[in-house]
ZAVEX-162921 format. One record per residue (C-alpha): residue number from 1; residue in three letters; x, y, z. Coordinates in steps of 0.02 Angstrom, whole numbers, padded with zeros to 5 digits. Example, Ala and Ser with C-alpha at 12.3 -4.5 7.8 and 13.67 -1.06 7.14 Angstrom:
# residues 2
[1, 'ALA', [00615, -00225, 00390]];
[2, 'SER', [00684, -00053, 00357]];
***
This chain:
# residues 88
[1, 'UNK', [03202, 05142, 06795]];
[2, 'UNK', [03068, 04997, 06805]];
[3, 'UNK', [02883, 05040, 06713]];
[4, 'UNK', [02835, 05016, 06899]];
[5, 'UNK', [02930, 05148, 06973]];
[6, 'UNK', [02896, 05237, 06821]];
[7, 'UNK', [02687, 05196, 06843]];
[8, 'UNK', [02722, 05242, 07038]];
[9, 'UNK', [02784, 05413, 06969]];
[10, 'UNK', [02633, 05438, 06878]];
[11, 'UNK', [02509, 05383, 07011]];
[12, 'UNK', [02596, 05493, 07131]];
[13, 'UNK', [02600, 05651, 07024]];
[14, 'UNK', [02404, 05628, 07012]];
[15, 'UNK', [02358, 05579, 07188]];
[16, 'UNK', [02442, 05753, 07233]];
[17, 'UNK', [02378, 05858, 07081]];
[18, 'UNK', [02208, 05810, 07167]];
[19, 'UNK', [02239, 05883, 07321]];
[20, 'UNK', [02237, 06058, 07244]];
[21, 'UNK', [02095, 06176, 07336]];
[22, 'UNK', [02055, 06247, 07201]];
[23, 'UNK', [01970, 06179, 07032]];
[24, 'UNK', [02076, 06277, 06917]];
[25, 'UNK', [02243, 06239, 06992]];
[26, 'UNK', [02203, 06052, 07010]];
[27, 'UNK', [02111, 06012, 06840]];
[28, 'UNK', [02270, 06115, 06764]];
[29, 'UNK', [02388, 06014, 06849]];
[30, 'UNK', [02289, 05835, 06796]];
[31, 'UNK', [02302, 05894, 06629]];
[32, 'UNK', [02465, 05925, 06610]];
[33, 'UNK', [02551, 05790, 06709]];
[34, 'UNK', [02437, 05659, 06597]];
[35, 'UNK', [02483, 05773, 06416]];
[36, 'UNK', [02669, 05735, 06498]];
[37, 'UNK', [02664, 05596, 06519]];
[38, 'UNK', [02572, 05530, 06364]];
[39, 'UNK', [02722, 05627, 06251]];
[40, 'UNK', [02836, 05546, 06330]];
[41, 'UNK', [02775, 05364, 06311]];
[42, 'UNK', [02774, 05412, 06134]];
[43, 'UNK', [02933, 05491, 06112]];
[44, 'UNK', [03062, 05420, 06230]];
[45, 'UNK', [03193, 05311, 06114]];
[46, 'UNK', [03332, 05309, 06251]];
[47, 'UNK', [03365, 05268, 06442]];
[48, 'UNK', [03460, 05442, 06469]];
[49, 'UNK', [03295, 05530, 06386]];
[50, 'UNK', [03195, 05434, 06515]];
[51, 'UNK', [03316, 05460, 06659]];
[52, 'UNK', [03284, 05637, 06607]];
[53, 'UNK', [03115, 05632, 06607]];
[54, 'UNK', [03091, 05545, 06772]];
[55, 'UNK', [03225, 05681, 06838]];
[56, 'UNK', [03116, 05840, 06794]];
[57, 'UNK', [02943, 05739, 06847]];
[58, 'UNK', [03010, 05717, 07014]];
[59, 'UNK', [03050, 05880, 07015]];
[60, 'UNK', [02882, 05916, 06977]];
[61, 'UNK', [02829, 05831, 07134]];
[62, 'UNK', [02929, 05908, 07238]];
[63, 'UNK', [02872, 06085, 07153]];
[64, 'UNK', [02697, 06020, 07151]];
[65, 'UNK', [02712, 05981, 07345]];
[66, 'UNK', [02737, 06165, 07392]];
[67, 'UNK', [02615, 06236, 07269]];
[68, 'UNK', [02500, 06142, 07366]];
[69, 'UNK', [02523, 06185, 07523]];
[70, 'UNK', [02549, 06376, 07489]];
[71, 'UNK', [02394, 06386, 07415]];
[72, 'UNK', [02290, 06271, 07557]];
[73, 'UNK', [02364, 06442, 07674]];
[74, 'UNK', [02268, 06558, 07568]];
[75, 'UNK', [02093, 06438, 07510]];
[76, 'UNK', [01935, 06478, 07593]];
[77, 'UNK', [01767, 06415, 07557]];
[78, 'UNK', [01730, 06585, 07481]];
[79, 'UNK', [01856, 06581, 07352]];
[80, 'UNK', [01790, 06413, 07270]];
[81, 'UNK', [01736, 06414, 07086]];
[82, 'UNK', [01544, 06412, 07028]];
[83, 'UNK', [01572, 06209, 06958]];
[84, 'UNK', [01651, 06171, 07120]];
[85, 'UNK', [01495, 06238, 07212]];
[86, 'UNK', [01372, 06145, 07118]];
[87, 'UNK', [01469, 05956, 07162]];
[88, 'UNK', [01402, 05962, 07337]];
***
């Protein structure tokens, strides 16, 4: 795995984590992708760790993919949080 394809991962991961409806969800979902992968710049000695890693991440996607649109079904502009109310 090239750092590009790696860095295409990452970019990917966020563009969707931003598509969340809600604030919660989404500023969960930056966090955590962006704790992820931080650790495993840090900790990755092999290529199988990081064949690993880029296995369960794109699993994530996928995972993150149908989060997303299961809970655009169920958003409304009533449901939205107080902070996301105030960014208009």
């Amino acid at each position: 795995m090239s750092a590009d394809s790696l860095k295409n991962l990452y970019k990917t991961l966020l563009s969707h984590a931003r598509r969340f409806p809600q604030y919660s969800y989404r500023n969960y979902a930056l966090r955590k992708i962006k704790e992820d992968f931080a650790a495993a710049k840090e900790n990755m000695k092999t290529t199988e760790e990081l064949d690993s890693f880029v296995k369960r991440e794109t699993e994530s996607l996928e995972q993150l993919k149908r989060m997303i649109k299961v809970q655009s079904l169920y958003y409304s502009e009533s449901t939205k949080n107080v902070l996301e109310k105030e960014d208009k």
